[in-house]
C-alpha positions in Angstrom: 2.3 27.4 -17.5 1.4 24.4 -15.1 -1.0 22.1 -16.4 -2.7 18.5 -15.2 -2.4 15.7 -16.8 -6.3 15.6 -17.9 -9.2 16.9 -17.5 -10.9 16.4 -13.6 -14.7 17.4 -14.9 -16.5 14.4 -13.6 -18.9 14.3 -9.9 -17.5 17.7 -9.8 -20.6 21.2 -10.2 -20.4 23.5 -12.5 -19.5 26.3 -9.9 -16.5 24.2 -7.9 -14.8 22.5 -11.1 -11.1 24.2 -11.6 -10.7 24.7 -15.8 -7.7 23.6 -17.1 -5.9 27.0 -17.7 -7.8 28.8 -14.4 -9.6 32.0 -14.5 -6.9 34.0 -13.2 -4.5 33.0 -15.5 -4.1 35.4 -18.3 -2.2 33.6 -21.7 -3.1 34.5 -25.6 -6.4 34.2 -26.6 -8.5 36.7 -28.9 -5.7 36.5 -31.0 -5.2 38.2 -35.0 -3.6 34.7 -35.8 -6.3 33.0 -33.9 -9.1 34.9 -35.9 -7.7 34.5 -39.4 -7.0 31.0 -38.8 -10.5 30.3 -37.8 -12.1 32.2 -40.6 -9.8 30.1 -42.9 -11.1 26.8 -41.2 -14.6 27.8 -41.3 -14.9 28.7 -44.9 -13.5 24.9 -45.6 -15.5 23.2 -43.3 -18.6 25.4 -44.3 -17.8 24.7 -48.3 -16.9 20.8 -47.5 -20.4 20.4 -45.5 -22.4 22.1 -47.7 -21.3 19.8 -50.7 -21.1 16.5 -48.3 -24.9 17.6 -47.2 -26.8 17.9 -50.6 -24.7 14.3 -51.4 -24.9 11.9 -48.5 -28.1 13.7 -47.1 -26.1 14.1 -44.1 -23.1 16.4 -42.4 -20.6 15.5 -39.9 -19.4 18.0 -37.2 -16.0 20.1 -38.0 -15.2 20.7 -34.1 -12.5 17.9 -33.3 -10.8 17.8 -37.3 -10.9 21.7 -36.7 -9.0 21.7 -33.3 -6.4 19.0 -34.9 -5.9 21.2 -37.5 -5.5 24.4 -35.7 -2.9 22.7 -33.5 -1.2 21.0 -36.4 -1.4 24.4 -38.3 -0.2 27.1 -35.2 2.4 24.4 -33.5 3.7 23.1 -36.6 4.2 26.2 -38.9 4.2 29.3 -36.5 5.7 27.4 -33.8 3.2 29.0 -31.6 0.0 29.0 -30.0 -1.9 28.4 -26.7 -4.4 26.1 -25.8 -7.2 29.3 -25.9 -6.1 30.8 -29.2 -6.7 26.8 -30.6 -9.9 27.2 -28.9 -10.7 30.5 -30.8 -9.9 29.1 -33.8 -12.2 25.7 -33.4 -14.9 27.6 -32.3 -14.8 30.0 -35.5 -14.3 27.2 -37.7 -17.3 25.2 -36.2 -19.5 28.1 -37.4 -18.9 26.7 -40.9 -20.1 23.5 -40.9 -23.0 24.5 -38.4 -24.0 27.3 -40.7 -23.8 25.3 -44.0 -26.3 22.4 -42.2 -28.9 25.1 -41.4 -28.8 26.3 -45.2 -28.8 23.3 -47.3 -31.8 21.7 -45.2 -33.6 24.6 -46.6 -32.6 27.3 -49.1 -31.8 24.8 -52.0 -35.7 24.4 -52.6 -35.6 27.5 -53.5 -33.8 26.5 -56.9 -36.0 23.6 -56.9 -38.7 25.9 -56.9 -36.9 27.1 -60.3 -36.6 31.2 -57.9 -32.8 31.8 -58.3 -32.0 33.9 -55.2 -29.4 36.1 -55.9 -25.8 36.2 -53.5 -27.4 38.9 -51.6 -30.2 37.5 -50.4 -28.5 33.8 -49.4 -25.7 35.5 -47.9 -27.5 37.8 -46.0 -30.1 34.8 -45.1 -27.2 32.6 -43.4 -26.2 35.2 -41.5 -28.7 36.6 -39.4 -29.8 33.0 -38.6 -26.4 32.1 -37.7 -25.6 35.2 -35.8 -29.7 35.1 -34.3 -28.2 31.8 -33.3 -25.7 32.7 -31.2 -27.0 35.8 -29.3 -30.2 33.8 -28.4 -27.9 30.4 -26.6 -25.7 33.2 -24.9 -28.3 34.3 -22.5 -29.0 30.5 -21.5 -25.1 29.9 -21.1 -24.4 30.2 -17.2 -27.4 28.1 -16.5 -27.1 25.0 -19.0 -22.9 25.1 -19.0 -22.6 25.7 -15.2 -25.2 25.1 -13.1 -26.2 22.2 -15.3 -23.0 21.0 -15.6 -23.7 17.4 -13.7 -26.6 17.2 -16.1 -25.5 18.1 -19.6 -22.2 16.2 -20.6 -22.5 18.0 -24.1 -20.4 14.9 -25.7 -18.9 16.7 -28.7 -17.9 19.8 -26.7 -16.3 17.8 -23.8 -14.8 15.5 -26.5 -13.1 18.7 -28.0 -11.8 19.7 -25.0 -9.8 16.4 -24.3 -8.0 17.0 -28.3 -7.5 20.7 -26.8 -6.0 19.5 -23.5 -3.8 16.5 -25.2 -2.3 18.7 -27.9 -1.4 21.2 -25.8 0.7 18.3 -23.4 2.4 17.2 -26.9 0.3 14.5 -29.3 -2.2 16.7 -31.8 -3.3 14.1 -34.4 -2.8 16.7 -37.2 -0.6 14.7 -39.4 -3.2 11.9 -39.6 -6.3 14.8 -40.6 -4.0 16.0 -43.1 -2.3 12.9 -44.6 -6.7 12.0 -45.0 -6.8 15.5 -46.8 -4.5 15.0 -48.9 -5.5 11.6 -50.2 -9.2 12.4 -50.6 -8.3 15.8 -52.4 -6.1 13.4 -54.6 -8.6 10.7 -54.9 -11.7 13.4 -56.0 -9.1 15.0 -58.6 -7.7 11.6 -60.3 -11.5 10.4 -60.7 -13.8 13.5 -60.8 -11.1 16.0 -62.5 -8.9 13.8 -64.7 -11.0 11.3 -65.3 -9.5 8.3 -65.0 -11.7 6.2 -63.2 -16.0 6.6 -63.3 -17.4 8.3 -59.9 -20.8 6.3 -60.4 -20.4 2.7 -61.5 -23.7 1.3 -61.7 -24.9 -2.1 -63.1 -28.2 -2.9 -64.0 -29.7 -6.4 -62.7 -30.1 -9.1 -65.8 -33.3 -10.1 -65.5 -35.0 -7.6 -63.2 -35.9 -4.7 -64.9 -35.6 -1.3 -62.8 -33.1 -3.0 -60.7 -29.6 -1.5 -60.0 -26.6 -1.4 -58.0 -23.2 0.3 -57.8 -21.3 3.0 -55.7 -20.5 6.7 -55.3 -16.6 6.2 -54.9 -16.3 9.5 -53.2 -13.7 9.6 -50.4 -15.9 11.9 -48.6 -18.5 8.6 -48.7 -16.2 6.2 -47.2 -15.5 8.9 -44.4 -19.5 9.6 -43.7 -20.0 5.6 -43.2 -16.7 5.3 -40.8 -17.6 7.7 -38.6 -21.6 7.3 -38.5 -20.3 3.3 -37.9 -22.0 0.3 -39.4 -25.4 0.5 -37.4 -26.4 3.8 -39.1 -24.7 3.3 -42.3 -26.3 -0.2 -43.0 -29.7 1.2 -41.8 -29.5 3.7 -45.0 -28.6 1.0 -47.4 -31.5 -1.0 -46.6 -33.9 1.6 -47.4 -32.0 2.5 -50.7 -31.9 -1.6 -51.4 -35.5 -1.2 -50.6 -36.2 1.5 -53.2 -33.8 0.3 -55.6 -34.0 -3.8 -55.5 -37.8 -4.2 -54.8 -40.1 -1.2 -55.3 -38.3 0.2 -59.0 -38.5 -3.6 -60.2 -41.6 -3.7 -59.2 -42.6 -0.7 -60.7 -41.2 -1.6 -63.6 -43.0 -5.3 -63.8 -46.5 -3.8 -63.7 -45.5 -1.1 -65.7 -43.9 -3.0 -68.7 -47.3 -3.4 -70.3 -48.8 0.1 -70.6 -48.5 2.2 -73.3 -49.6 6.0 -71.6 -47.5 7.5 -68.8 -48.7 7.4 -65.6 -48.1 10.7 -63.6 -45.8 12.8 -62.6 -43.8 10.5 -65.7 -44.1 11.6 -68.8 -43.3 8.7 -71.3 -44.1 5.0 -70.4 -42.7 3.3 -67.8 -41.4 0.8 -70.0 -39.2 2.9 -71.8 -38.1 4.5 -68.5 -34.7 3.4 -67.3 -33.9 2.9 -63.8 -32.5 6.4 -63.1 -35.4 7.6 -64.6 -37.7 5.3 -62.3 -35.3 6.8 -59.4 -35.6 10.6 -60.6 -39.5 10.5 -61.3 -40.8 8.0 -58.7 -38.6 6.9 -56.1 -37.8 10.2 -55.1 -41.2 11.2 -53.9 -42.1 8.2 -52.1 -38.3 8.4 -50.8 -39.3 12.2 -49.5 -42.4 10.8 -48.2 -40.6 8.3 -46.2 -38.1 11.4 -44.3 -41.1 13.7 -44.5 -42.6 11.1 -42.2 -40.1 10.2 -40.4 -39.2 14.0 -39.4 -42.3 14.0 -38.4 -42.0 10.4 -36.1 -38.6 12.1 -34.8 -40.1 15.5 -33.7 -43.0 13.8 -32.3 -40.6 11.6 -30.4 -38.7 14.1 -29.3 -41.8 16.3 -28.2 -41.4 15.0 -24.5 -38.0 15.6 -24.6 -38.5 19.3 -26.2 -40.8 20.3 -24.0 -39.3 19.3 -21.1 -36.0 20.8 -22.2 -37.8 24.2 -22.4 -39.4 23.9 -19.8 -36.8 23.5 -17.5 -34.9 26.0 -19.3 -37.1 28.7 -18.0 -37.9 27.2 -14.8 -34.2 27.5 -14.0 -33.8 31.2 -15.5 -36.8 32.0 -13.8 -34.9 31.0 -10.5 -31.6 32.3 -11.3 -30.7 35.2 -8.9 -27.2 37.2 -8.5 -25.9 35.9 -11.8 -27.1 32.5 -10.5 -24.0 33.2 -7.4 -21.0 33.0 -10.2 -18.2 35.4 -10.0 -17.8 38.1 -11.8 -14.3 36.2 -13.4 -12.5 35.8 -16.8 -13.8 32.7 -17.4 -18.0 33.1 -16.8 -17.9 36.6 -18.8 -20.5 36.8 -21.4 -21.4 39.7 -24.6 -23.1 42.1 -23.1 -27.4 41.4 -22.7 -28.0 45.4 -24.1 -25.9 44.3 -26.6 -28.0 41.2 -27.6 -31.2 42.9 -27.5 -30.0 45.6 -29.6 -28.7 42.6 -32.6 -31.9 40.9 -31.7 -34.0 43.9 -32.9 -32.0 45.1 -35.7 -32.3 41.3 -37.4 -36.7 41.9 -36.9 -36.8 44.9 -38.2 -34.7 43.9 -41.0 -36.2 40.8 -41.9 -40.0 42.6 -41.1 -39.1 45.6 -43.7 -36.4 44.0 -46.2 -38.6 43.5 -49.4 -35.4 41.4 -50.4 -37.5 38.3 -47.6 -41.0 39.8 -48.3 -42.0 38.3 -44.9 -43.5 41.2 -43.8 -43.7 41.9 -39.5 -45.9 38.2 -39.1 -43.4 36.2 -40.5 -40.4 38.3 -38.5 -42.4 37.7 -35.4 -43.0 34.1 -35.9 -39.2 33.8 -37.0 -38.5 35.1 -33.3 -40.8 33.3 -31.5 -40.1 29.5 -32.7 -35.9 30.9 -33.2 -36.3 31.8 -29.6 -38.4 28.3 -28.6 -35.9 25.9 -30.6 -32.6 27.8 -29.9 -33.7 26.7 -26.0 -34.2 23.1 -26.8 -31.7 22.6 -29.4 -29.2 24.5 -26.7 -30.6 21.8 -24.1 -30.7 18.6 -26.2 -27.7 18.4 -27.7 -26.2 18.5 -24.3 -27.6 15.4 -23.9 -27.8 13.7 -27.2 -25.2 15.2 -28.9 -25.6 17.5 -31.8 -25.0 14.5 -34.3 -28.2 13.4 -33.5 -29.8 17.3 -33.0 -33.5 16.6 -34.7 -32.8 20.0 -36.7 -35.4 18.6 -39.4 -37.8 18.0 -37.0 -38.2 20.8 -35.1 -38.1 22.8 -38.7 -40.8 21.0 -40.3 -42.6 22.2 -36.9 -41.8 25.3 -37.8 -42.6 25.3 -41.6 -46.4 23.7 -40.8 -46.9 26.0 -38.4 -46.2 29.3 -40.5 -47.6 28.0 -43.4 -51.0 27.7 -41.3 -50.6 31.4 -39.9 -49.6 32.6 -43.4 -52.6 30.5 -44.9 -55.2 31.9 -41.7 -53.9 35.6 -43.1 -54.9 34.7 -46.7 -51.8 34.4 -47.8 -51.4 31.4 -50.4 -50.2 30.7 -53.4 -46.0 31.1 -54.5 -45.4 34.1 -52.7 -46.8 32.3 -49.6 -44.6 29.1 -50.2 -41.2 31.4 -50.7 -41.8 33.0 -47.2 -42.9 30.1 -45.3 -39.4 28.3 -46.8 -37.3 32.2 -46.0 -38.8 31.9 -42.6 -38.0 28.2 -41.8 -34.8 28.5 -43.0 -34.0 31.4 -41.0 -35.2 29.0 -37.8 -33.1 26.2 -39.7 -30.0 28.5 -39.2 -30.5 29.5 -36.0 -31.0 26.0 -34.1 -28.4 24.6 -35.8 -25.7 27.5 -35.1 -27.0 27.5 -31.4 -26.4 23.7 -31.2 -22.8 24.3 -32.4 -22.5 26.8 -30.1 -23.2 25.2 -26.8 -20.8 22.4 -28.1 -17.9 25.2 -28.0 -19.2 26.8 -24.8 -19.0 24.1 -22.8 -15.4 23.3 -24.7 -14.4 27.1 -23.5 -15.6 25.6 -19.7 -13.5 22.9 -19.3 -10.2 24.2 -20.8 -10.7 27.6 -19.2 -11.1 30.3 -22.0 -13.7 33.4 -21.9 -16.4 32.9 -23.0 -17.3 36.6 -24.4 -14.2 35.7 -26.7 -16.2 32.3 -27.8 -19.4 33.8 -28.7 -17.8 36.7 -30.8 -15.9 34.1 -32.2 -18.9 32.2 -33.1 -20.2 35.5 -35.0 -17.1 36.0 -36.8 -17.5 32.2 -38.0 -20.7 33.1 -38.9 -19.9 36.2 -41.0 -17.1 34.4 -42.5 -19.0 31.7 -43.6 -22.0 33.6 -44.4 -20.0 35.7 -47.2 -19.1 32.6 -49.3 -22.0 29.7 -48.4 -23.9 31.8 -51.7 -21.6 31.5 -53.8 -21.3 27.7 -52.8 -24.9 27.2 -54.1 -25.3 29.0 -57.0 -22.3 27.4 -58.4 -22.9 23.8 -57.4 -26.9 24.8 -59.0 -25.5 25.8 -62.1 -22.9 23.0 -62.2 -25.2 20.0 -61.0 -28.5 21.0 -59.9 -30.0 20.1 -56.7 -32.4 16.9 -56.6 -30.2 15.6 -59.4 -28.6 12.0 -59.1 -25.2 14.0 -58.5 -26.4 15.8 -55.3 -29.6 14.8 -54.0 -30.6 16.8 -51.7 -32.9 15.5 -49.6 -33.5 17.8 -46.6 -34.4 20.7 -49.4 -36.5 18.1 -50.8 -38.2 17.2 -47.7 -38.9 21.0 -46.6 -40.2 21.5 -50.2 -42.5 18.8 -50.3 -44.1 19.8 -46.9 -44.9 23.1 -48.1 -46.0 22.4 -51.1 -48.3 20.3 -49.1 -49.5 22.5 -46.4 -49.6 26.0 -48.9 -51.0 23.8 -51.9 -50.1 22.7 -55.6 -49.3 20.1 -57.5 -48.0 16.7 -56.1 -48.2 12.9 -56.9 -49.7 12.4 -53.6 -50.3 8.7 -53.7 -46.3 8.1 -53.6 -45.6 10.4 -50.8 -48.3 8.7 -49.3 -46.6 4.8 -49.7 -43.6 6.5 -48.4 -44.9 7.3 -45.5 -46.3 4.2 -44.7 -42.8 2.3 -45.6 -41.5 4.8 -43.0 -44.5 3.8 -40.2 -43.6 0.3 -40.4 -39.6 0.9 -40.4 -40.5 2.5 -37.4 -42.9 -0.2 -36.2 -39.8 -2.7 -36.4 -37.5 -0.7 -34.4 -35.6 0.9 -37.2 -33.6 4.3 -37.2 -36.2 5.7 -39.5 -34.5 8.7 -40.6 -31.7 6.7 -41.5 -33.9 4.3 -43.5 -36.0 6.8 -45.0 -32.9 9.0 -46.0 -31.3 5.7 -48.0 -34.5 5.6 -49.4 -34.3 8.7 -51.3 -30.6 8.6 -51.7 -29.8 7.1 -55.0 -28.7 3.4 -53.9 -25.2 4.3 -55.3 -24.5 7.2 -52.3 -26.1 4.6 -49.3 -23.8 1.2 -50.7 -20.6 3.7 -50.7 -21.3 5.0 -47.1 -22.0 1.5 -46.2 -18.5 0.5 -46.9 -18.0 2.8 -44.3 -19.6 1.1 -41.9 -18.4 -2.1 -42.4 -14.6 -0.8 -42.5 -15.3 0.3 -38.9 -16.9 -2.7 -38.2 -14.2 -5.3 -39.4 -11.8 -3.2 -37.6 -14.0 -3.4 -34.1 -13.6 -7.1 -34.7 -10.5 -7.4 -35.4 -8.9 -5.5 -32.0 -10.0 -7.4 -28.6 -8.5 -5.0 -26.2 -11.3 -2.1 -25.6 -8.6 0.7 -25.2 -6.7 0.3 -28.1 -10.0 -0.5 -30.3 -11.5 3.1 -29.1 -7.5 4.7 -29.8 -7.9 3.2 -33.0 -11.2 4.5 -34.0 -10.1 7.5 -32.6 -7.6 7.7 -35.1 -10.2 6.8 -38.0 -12.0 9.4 -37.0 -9.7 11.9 -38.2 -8.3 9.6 -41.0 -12.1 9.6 -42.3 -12.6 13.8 -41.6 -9.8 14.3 -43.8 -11.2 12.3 -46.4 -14.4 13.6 -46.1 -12.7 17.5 -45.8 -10.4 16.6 -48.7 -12.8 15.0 -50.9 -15.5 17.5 -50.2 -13.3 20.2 -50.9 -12.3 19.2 -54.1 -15.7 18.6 -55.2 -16.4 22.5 -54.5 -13.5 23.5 -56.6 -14.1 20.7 -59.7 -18.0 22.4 -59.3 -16.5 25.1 -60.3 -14.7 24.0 -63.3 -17.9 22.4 -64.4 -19.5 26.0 -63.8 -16.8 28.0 -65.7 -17.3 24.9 -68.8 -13.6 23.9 -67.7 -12.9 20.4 -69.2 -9.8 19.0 -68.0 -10.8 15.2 -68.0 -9.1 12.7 -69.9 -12.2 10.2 -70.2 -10.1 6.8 -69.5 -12.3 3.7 -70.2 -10.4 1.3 -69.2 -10.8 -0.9 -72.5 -14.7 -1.0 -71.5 -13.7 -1.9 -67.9 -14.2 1.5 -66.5 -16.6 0.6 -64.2 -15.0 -2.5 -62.3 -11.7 -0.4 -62.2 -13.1 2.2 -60.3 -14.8 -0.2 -57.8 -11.9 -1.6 -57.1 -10.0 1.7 -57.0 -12.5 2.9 -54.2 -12.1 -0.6 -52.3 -8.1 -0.6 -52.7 -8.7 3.3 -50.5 -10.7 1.4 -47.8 -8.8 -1.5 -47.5 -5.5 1.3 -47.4 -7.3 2.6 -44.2 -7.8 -0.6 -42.8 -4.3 -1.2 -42.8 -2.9 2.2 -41.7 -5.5 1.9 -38.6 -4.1 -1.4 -37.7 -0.7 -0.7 -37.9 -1.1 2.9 -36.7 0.8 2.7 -32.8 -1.4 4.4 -30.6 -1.3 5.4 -27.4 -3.8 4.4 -24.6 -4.5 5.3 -20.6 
């Protein structure tokens, strides 16, 4: 097979570039090892990103860690494997994590709510929103990936292509993923499952009452902050130092004196510790704070939005002969009878299933703002990048709006709130899974595989996912419970407190409202107010631990002067850090489940009473390892 040395994608259109395996070259693709190996992938990623979201408030995308791996995994152990079938197998595996961001946003305020879907119904939710999707992005494929090509870098989906193009000429990075898999799965199970060191170490503040600070030691954390880099990452720890070092001791000051509770509390504030401060009044002006900042974001982004739509249809509108593409391998597509026909079946079944109880409005209104959002998001993150994809926004759009139409058709009360969340999370599925999906597609351009294989690769992903994401919930529900310090939540959070909102009942109104105002002037001063408002709600232990993060990254930036070797070696952290963060994550899922199964196999070391300043130092002798393996790690560089 004759290949070039990189990838020649840049000045070049969509309809003259050459892929890197070309359309008439036929090699393995479609592949039973391909398939299994994806599905694999995707249920790790899926099960890692659903834990990682309801904890850091955040996910991180699978698409590069998943290529290393599925190079590492087919070159390495079957001494096999083309560049397509490693392209098959990313693309399934992406599925996972895209899927699990659409349904933790969402379907955790269900439990919140105290309704306990069964596995049925959350299975069965995450996948018609991640298979709706993918059928409604592959309509809009030839226009955005081709024609738009000059336009629309899609940065994590040409990224992905230049891992698929340099493992298949030799270097894969798959060691380094899995040497940070290993040692966060190692890291969770000494501390978490054996106990030896405390996951939490938290100190109170001598002589400011309500006042706290400490760290989440997770690997996973460490990984989050390195890879979102130190601007992000420090962003969130100011709002959490902003909850946690001004507003709780503040609310504990005035506070000290009274002698009733003051709502939604229900003993005095001063016998209320500061996680109970956190859990019954910082968390509601912290929601307040990313309910208003979704909203800043979305309205923001409405420009943007529209303009994406717009020119969306404009350009279908003018398309003509298949928009002049050949009928070739490589710009092949599922067939559009075949869309309509999946299309329907998911209305009708959402419209007559008593399992969503949505009834044909909220079907209809499912379609209409999947099909609106699945456009933009399809658009944007070809631009933007689906890292910074405003999924929340565009589903609190949604969520208002239904709840209005539900509200105009007299429908109120709980039964209204459950459908208005069903139906926005069914949206939430679908615009993330359509993101993730033009990410792969225009991957599949550049390195030249078909993209009919991608998209029912994407489905499979999605089924694959789809089957175990339930299980995933109930079990971390039952072992933790969501809006608890141990995982937050706060996207479910977010969603619930908007609804509640809009379809009625009881909230402590007043602190939503001071959160929203703390998110106005965050705003005002030029701050990432998501990221501010998300460290707000975050207990102050997740945002100091994904700080560290940050500021790994950022001694290493200042510690390499040559521009090429620093973007090698942050490259290489990259993966390092999706290990840790795969590893870590993982091993959460599976020490969930010993907590679910009332499994005890800690040994509860305390360190002589010096639990806590062992594990801090535990979790800084990790970052301080990865300092030192990234600036010794030889790298090569153009």
């Amino acid at each position: 097979m004759e290949s070039r040395k990189k990838l020649n994608y840049l000045n070049v259109s969509g309809q003259d570039y050459i892929p890197y395996i070309s359309a008439d070259k036929v090699i393995p693709e479609f592949t039973v090892t391909a398939i299994l190996l994806g599905v694999f992938l995707a249920i790790v990623f899926g099960a890692a990103d659903a834990y990682l979201g309801m904890k850091a408030g955040l996910t991180v995308s699978a698409s590069i860690p998943a290529a290393v791996m599925s190079m590492g995994i087919l070159k390495g152990i079957f001494r096999r494997g083309t560049i397509l079938e490693n392209t098959i197998a990313q693309t399934i595996a992406s599925a996972g994590e895209a899927i699990a961001s659409g349904v933790i946003f969402t379907i955790p305020a269900l439990f919140l709510w105290g309704y306990n879907p069964g596995l049925l119904e959350l299975d069965t939710m995450a996948l018609l929103g991640g298979v709706l999707g993918v059928v409604l992005m592959v309509p809009l494929r030839k226009l955005l990936i081709v024609n738009e090509h000059h336009n629309l870098p899609y940065p994590e989906g040409t990224a992905c292509a230049e891992v698929l193009v340099a493992g298949d000429q030799g270097g894969t990075g798959a060691k380094t993923v899995f040497m940070g898999i290993g040692i966060g799965a190692l890291y969770q199970f000494l501390m978490d499952g054996l106990g030896l060191w405390n996951e939490t170490p938290d100190w109170g503040i001598p002589g400011l009452k309500g006042a706290a600070i400490g760290f989440d030691t997770l690997p996973a954390l460490l990984g989050v902050g390195f890879i979102i880099g130190p601007r992000a990452s420090f962003t969130m720890f100011t709002g959490g130092m902003l909850s946690w070092l001004v507003l709780m001791p503040l609310i504990s000051y005035f506070g000290r004196g009274l002698t009733a509770p003051i709502y939604p509390s229900k003993v005095p504030i001063s016998q209320m510790s500061y996680w109970a401060l956190w859990s019954t009044y910082i968390r509601y002006i912290g929601a307040g704070a990313v309910a208003v900042g979704g909203f800043i974001t979305l309205i923001k982004s409405l420009p943007t939005i529209i303009g994406s739509f717009k020119a969306t249809m404009t350009g279908l509108n003018k398309s003509k002969n298949n928009n002049g593409i050949k009928d070739i391998r490589t710009q092949r597509d599922m067939s559009f009878l075949l869309i309509l026909i999946i299309v329907g079946i998911i209305f009708f079944y959402v419209a007559l299933t008593p399992q969503f109880n949505v009834g044909f409005i909220g079907a209809f209104l499912m379609l209409i703002f999947a099909f609106f959002f699945t456009t933009v998001s399809s658009r944007i993150v070809g631009i933007i990048g689906s890292s910074s994809n405003p999924v929340s926004g565009m589903t609190i759009g949604t969520i208002i709006l239904v709840a209005i139409v539900f509200r105009l058709f007299g429908w109120v009360g709980d039964t209204a709130m459950v459908a208005t969340l069903i139906t926005g999370a069914l949206v939430c599925i679908a615009i993330a899974v359509a993101g993730d999906t033009s990410q792969d597609l225009k991957t599949a351009f550049l390195v030249g595989a078909t993209p009919k294989a991608q998209q029912y690769g994407m489905i499979i992903g999605a089924v694959a996912s789809s089957f175990v994401i339930g299980s995933i919930l109930v079990m971390l529900s039952h072992a933790y419970g969501f809006g608890t310090k141990e995982l937050p939540a706060p996207q479910a959070m977010l969603m619930s407190l908007v609804i509640k909102g809009v379809v009625g009942g009881t909230m402590p109104w007043a602190l939503v409202a001071i959160g929203g105002f703390v998110a106005i002037i965050a705003e005002i001063l030029g701050l990432s107010v998501l990221a501010f408002a998300v460290g707000m709600y975050l207990p102050i232990l997740t945002s100091a631990a994904i700080a560290t993060g940050g500021l790994l990254q950022l001694i290493l930036s200042k510690s390499i002067k040559n521009k090429d070797v620093l973007k090698a070696k942050i490259e290489e952290g990259v993966l390092l850090n999706s290990g840790l963060i795969a590893g870590g994550s993982l091993m959460g899922v599976i020490l969930a489940f010993l907590v679910y199964e009332n499994i005890n196999i800690s040994l509860n070391f305390t360190w002589g009473g010096f639990v806590n300043p062992v594990s801090l130092l535990i979790y800084f002798l990790l970052a301080i390892g990865v300092y030192i393996y990234l600036i010794k790690k030889k790298v090569e560089v153009e």
